[in-house]
C-alpha positions, 0 to 999 in steps of 0.5 A: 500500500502505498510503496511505504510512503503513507507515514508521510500523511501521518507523521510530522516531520519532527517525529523523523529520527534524525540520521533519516531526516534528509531522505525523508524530506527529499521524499516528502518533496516529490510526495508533496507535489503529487498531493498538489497536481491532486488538489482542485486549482480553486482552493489552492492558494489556501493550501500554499502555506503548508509545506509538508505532506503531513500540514498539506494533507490535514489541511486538505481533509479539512476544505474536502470534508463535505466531499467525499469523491474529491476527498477519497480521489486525493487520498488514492493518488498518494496512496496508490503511487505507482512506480512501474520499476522506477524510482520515485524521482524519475517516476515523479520527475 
């Protein structure tokens, strides 16, 4: 579910051990942009402050929360990246 990268909906960044911190972020990153290309254009700009996928996301559940399709099509993108025998940078790249 999800290649292992689920934690990134679900832990904040302070709770990353440290010696894992900067693939974490790297990782975070490319995550973060698929969450963005996810998101309806309209409510963007409420979402540009939050710089992790961890405050992107718990910001996002809010603004769809009546919305379920929207919520549920946004929630399948992260969890369901696949990588078809890349890694995540060229995948994403």
């Amino acid at each position: 579910m999800g290649q292992g990268y689920e934690d990134h909906l679900v832990t904040q960044k302070v709770d990353i051990p440290e010696v894992d911190k900067v693939q974490w972020r790297k990782i975070d990153a490319q995550l973060y942009s698929v969450l963005w290309q996810s998101v309806d254009p309209k409510i963007l700009h409420h979402l540009r402050a939050y710089k992790t996928c961890f405050k992107f996301w718990n910001q996002a559940k809010g603004l769809y929360t009546n919305d379920i399709q929207r919520l549920y099509k946004v929630t399948s993108s992260i969890v369901n990246v696949r990588q078809q025998d890349m890694d995540l940078s060229t995948y994403i790249g």
